[in-house]
VOBABA-216015 format. One record per residue: x, y, z of N, C-alpha, C in turn. Coordinates in steps of 0.001 Angstrom, whole numbers, plus 524288, in hexadecimal, padded with zeros to 5 digits. Example, Ala and Ser with C-alpha at 12.3 -4.5 7.8 and 13.67 -1.06 7.14 Angstrom:
REM VOBABA-216015
833867E9C681E788300C7EE6C81E78833907F31C81E78
832327F73681BA8835667FBDC81BE4832648001E81EBE
***
This chain:
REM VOBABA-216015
F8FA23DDFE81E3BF8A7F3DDEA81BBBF88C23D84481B06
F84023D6D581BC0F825D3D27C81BC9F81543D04A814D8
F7E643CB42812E1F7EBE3C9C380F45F7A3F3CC2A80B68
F7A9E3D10080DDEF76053D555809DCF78E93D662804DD
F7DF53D6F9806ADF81403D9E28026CF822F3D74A7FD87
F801A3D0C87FD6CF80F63CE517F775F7C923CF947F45E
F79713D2917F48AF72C83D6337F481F75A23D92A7F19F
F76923DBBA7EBD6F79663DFFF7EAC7F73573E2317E637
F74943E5647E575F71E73E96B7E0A7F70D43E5897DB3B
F76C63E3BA7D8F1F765D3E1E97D5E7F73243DC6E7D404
F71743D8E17D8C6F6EF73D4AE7D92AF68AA3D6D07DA31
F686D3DCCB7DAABF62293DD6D7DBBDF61C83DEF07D4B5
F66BB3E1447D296F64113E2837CB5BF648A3DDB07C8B9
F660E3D92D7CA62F65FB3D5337C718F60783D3747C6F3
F5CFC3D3F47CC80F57D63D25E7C9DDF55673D5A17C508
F578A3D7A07C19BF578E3DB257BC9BF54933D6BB7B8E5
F50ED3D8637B733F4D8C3D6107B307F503B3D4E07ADEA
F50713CFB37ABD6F532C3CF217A7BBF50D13CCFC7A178
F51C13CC2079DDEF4D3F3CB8379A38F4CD53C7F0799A8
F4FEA3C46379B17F4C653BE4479DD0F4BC93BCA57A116
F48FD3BFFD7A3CDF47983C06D7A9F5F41AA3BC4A7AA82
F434D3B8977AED2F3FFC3B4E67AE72F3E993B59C7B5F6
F38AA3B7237B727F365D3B7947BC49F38733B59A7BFC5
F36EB3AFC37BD6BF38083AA627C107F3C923A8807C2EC
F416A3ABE57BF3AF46F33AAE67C12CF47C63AE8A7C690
F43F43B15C7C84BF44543B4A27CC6DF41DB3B2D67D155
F46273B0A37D6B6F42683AF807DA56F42A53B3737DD61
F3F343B3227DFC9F3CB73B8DC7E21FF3BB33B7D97E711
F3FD73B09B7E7E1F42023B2FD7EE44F477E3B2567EEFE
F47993B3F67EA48F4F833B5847E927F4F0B3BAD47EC99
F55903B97D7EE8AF58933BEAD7F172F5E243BED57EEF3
F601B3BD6A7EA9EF65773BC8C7E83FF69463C1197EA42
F6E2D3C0737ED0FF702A3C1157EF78F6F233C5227F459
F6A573C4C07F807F667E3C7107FA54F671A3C3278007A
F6B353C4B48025DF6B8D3BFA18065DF6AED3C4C780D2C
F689D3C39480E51F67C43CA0F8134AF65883C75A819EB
F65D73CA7C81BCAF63603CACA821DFF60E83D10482100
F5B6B3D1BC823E6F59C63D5BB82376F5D653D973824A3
F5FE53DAB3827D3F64293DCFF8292DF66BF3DF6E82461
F69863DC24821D8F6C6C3DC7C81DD1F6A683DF7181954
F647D3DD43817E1F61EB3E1358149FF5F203E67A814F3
F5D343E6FE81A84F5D483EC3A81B94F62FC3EFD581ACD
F65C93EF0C81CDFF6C243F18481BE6F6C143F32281678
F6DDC3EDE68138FF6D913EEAA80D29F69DB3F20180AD9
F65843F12680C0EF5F7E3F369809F4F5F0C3F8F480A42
F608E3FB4880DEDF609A3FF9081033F6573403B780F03
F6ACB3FF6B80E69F6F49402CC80ECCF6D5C407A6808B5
F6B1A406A680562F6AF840A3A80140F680940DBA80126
F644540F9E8041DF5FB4412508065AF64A5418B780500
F6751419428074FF69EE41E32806BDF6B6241EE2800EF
F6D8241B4F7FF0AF6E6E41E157FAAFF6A6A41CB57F51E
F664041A517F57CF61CF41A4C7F3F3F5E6341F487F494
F5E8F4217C7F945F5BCD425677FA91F5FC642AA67F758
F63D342A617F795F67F942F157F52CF677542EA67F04A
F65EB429AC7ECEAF657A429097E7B1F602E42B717E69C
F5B9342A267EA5FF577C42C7E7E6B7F5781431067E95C
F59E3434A17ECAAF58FE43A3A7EE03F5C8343C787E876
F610E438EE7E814F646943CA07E10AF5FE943C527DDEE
F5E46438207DBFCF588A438817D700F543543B987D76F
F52A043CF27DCB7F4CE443F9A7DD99F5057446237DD32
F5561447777DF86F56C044BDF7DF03F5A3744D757DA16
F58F544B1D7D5ACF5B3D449447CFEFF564244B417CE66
F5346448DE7CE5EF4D3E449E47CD3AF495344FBE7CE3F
F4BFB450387D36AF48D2456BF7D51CF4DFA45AC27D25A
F5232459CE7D147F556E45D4C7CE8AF53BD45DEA7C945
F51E1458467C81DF4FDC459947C17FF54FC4596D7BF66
F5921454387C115F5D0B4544C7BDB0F5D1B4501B7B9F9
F5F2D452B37B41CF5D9A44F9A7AF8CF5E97449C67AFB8
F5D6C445F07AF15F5D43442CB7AD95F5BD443E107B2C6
F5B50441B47B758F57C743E227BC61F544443AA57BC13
F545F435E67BB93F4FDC432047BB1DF4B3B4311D7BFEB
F4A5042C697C076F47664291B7C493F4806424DC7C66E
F47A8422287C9C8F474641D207C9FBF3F7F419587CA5B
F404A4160B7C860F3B4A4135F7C8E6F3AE140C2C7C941
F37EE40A747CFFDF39214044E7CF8BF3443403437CEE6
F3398400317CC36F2F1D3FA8B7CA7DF2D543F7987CF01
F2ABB3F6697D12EF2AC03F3637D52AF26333EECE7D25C
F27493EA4A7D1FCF229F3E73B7D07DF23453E21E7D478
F1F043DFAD7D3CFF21273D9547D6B7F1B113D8A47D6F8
F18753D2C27D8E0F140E3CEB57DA79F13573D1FE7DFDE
F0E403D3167DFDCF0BAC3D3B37E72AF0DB83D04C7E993
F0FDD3D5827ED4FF13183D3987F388F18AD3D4227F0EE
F1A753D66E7EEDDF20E23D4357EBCCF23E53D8787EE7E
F21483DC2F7F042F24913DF1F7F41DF269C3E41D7F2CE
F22A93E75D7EF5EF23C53EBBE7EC6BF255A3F0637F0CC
F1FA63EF5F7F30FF1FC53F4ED7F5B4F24093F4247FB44
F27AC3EFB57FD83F2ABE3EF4480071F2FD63F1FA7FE00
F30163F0A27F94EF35BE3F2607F6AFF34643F78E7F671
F2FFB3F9CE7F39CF306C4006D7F574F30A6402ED7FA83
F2F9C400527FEBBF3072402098040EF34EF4024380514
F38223FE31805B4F3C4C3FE088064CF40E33FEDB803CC
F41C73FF097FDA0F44B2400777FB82F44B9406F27FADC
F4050409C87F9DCF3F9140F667F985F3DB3411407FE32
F3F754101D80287F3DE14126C8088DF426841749809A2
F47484176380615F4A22418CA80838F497841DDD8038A
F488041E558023AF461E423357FCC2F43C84265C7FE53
F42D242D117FB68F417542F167FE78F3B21430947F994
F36B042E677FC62F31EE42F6B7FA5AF31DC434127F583
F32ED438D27F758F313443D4E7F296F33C543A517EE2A
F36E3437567ED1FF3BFD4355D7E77FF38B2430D87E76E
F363F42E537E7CDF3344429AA7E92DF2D35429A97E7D8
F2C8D426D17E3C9F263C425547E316F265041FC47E1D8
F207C41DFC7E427F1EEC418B47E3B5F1A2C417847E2A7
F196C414DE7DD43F14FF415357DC2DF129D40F8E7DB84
F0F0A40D187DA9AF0B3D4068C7DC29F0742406DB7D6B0
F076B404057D4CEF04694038D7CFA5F00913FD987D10D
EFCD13FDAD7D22EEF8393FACA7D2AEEF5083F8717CDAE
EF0933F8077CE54EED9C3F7267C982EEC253FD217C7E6
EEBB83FD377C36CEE980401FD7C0B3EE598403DF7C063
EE454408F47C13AEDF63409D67C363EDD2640C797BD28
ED6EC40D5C7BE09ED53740E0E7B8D0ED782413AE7B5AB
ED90B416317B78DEDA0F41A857B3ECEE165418257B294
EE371415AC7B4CAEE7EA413387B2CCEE67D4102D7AF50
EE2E540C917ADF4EE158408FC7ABD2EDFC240B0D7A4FC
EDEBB40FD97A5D4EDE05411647A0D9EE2FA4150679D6C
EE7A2412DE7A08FEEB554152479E4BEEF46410C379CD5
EF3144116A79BB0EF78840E0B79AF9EFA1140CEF7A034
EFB424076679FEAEFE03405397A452F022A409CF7A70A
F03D440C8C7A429F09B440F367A643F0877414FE7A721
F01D1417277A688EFF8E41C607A887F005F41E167AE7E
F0082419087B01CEFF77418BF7B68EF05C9418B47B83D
F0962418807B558F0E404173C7B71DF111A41B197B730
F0F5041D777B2BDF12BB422C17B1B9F140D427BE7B68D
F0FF3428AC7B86DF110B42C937BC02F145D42A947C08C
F13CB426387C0E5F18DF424A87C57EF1DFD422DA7C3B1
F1EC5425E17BF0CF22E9426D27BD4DF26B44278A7C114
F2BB5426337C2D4F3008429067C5A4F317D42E197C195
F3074432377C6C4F32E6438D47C532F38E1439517C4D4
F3AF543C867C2A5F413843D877C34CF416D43E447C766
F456543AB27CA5BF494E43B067CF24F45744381C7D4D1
F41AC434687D17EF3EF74318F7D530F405542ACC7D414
F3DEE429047D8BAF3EE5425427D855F3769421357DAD6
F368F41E6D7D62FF2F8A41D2C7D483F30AC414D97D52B
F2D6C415197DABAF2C1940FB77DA3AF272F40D507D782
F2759409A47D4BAF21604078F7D3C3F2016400FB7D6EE
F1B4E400D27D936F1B6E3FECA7DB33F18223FAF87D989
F16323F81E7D6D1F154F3F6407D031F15043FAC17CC85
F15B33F9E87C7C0F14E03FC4A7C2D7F12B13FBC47BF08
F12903FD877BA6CF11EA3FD457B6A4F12EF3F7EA7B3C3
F169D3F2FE7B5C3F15153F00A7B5C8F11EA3ED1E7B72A
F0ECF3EF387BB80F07CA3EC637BBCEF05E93E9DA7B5CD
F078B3EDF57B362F04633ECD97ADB0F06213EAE47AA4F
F0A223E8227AC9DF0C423E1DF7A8D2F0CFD3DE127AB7E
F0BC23DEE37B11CF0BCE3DAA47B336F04C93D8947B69C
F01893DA6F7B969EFCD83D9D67BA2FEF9943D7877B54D
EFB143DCFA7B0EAEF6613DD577AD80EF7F63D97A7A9E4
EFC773D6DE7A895EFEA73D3607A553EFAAC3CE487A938
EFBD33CD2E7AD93EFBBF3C8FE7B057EF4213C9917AFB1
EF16A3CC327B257EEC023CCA57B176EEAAA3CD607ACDC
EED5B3CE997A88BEEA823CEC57A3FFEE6CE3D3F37A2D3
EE7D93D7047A5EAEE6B73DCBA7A709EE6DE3DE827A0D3
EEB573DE9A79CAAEED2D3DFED798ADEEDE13DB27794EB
EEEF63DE7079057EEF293D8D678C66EF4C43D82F78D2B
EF8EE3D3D878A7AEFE873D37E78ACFEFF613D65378799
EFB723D8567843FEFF0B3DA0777CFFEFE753E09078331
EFC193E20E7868AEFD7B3E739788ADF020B3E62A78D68
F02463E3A77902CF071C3E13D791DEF0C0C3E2BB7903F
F0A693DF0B78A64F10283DFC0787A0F11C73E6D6787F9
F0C6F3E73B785BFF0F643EECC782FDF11783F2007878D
F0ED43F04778E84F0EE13F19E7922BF15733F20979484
F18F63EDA9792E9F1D4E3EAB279256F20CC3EF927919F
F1F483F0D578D8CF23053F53C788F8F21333F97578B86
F1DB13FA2A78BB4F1ACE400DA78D55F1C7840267792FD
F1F233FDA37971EF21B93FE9D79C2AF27E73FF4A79A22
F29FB3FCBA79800F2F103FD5D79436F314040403793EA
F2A854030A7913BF2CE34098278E71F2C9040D3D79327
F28A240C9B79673F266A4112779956F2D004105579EF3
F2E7840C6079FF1F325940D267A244F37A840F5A79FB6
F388340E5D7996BF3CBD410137987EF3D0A4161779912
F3742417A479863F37B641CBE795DCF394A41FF279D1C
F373741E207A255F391F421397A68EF40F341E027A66C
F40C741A6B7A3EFF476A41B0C7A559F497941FC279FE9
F4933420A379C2AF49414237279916F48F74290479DDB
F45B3429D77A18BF45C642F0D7A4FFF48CD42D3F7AA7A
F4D9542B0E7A992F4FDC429D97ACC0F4F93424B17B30C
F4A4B422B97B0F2F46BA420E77B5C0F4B8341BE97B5CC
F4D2041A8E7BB93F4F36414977BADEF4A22411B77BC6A
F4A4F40B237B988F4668408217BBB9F46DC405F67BD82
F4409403647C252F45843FC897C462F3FDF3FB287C532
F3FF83F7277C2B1F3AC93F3897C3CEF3C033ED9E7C6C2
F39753ED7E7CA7CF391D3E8DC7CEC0F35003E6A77CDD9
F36243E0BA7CCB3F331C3DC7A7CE4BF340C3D9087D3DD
F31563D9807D664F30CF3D7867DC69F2E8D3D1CA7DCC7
F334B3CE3A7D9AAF30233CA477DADEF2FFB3C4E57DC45
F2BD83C4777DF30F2A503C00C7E629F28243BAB17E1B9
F28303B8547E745F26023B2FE7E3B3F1FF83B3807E716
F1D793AF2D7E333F196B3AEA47E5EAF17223ACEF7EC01
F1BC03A9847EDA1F1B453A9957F2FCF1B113AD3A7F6F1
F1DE83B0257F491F20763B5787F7E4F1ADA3B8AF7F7A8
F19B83B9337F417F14133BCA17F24EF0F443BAB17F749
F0F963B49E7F6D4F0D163B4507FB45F0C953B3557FFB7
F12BE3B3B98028CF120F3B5F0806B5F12653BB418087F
F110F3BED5804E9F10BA3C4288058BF094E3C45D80576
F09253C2D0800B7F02FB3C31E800FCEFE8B3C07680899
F00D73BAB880868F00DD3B9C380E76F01AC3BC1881180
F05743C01481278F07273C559817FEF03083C97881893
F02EF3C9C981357F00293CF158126AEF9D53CE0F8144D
EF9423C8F8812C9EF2F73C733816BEEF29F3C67381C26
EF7223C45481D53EF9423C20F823E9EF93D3C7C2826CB
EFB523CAF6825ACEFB2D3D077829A6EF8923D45082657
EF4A63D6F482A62EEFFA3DB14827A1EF3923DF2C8282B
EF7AC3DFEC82885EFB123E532827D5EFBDA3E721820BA
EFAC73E00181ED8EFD5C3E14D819F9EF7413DEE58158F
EF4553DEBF81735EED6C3DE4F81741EEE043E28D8104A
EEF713E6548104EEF07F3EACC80CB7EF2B93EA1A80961
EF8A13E641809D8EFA7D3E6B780475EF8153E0DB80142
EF3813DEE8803E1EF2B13D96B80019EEC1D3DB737FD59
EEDB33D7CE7F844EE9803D8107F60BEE8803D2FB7F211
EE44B3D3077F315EE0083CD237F128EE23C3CC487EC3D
EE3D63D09D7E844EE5983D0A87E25EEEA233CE2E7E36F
EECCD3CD2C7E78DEF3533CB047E7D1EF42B3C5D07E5F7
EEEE13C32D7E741EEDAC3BE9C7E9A6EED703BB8D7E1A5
EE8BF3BFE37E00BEE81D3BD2B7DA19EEC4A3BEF67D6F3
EEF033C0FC7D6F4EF4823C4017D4C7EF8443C0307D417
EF8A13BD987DA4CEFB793B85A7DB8EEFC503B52E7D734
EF6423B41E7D775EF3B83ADAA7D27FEF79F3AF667CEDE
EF7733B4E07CC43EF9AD3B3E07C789F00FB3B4E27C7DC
F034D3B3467CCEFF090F3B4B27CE45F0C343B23A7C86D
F0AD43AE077C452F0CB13ABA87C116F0E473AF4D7BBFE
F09353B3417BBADF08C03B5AC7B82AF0AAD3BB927B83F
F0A733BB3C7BD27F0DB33C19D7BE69F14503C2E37BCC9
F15613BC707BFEDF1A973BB4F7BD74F1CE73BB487B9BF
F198F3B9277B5C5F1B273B91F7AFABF1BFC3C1847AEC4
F151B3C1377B0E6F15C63C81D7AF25F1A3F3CBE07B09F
F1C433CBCD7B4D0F203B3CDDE7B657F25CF3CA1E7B2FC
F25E13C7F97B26EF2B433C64A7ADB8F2C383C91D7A996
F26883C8E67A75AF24EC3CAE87A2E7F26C53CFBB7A33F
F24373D2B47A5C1F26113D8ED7A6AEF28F83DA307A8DE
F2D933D7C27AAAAF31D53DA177AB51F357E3D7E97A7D6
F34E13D52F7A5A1F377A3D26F7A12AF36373D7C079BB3
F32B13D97F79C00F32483DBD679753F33463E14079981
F33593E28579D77F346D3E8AE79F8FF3B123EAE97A226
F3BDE3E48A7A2C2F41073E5CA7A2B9F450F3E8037A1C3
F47173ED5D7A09CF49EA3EF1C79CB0F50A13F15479F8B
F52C53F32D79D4DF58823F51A7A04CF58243FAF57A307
F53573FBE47A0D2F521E4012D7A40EF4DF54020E7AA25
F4ACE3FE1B7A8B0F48323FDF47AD2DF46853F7A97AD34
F4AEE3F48F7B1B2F4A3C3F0197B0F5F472A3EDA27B614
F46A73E7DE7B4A1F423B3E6A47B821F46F63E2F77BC4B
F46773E37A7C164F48D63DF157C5F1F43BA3DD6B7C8A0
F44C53D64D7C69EF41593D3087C912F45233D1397CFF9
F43353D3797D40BF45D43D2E87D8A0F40B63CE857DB38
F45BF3CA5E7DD6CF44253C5A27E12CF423C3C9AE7E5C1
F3B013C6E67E650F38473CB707EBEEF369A3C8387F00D
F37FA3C4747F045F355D3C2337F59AF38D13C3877F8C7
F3EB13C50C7F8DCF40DF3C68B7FCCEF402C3CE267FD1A
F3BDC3CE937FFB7F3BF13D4D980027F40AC3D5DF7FED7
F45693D5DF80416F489E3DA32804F1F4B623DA497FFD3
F4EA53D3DB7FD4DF50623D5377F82EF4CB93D90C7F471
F488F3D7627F484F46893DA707F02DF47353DE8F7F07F
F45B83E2637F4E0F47753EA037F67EF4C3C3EC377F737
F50873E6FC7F7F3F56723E6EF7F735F578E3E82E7F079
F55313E5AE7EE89F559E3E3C27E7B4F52423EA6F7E600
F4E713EAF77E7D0F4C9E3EF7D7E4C3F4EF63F62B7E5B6
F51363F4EC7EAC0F539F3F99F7ED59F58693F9607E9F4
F5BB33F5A17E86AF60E03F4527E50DF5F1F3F7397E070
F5B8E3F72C7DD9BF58F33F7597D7D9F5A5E3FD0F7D83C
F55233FE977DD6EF55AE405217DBC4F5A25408B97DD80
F5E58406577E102F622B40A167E227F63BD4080E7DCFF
F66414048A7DA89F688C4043D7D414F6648408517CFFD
F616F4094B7D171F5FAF40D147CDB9F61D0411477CE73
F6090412807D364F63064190F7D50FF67D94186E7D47F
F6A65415CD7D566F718F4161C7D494F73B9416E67CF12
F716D412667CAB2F6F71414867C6D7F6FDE41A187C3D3
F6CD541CA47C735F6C414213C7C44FF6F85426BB7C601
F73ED426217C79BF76E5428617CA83F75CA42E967CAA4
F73B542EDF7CEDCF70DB433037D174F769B4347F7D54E
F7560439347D416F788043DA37D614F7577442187D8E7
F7657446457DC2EF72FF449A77DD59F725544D957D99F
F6F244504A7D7F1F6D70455EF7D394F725E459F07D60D
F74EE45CCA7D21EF769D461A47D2B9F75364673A7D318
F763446AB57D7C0F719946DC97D932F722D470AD7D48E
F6D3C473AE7D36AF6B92477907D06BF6C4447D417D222
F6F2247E7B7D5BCF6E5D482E47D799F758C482527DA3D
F75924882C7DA10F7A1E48AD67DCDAF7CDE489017E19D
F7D8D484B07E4A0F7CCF482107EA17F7FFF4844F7EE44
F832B4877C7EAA7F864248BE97EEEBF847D4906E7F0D2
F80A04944A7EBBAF7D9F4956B7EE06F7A61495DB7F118
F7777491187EFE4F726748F937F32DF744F48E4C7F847
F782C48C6F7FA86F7A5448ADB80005F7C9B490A0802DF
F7D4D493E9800D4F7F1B4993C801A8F770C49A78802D2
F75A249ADD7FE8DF700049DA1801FDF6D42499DA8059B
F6EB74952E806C2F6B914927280906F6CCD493E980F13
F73924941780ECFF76A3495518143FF74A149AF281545
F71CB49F3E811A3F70B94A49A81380F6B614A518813DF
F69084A0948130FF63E24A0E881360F61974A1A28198B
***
């Protein structure tokens, strides 16, 4: 095996959010012990696809049994435009099988969201028992945008802080595991993504003019994201700030996160409900 193998699990949970977790101590074109040839990381990357896929077929068929105490899983995905959200859901959940699988994108809020509480719009994409629920921003939009634009006052911020606290403890309370990802690039990196995406009209679609003034305020976003993961941090659903300018580490690092979750929760298959000697006797006379 090539020098993939000093890459272990345990060096992707150390980017684990700590309560004196400081942004700037994070470079984000770190690969810490991440030394590869494409070669090497496809192999690695891939070798878990089987039993990733066997872990969430036990939870989704945990879930359609309706056996007591079956949870969910649910990842956070956050990071700066271009940080590479929607690559890590391609590739890390390619190997999953859709029906166990939802993915949902939280944008700006539209007016009938607007007249509700930040976390109205969140709720229904709740992860179900025995599923497994990506977000592809969240509910942190609304401590991090609206903090930074001034969208909200801080004294709502603050309460915003606690009121994600609570609203996450209460799905681990229903078994939900959490992982929240911060994806995050430096500003250089940002713009040579923003540059590609103008250079070839293939990718004409994923750019937008708002990227550009978003940028200006890269100083202040930073602080905001400290802030809120510093205060959301908890032992139940904790936050990993992962180095993203190197794609592949980063979908290496987040694929680590969520097989830990599922392993975690040691999933077994449901025990049948029914007679199975029977039933194989009428199935053979059927």
């Amino acid at each position: 095996m090539g020098s993939m193998d000093k890459f272990t699990m345990d060096e992707a949970l150390q980017h684990r959010v700590t309560p004196d977790f400081r942004l700037a101590d994070v470079d984000p074109t770190s690969t810490p012990g991440f030394k590869w040839n494409k070669k090497d990381w496809e192999r690695e990357f891939h070798q878990y696809d089987d039993e990733l896929d066997e872990l969430q077929e036990k939870l989704f068929a945990n879930g359609r049994a309706k056996v007591p105490g079956t949870g969910a899983v649910l990842l956070v995905l956050q990071g700066m435009d271009t940080s590479g959200k929607g690559g890590v859901i391609r590739h890390v959940f390619n190997a999953f099988d859709p029906q166990a699988l939802s993915i949902s994108s939280f944008g700006a809020p539209t007016a009938e969201e607007r007249k509700h509480d930040f976390l109205w719009r969140i709720r229904p994409h709740e992860p179900a028992v025995g599923q497994i629920a990506v977000f592809d921003r969240s509910h942190y939009e609304d401590v991090l945008i609206q903090r930074v634009r001034q969208m909200a006052s801080l004294e709502e911020i603050e309460r915003r802080y606690g009121a994600i606290v609570d609203f996450e403890q209460d799905l681990v309370s229903r078994n939900v595991k959490i992982i929240k990802v911060m994806l995050h690039i430096s500003k250089d990196f940002q713009k040579e993504n923003l540059i590609e995406r103008l250079d070839n009209p293939d990718k004409y679609w994923k750019y937008n003019p708002g990227d550009l003034d978003e940028r200006e305020l890269w100083d202040e976003y930073q602080e905001a994201y400290e802030i809120a993961m510093r205060r959301t941090s908890t032992d139940d659903a904790p936050w990993y700030c992962l180095p993203g300018d190197n794609k592949r580490y980063a979908r290496m690092s987040v694929k680590y996160l969520v097989l830990d979750a599922l392993r975690s929760m040691n999933l077994e298959w449901p025990a049948a409900t029914f007679d199975v000697a029977a039933e194989l006797r009428r199935a053979k006379e059927a």
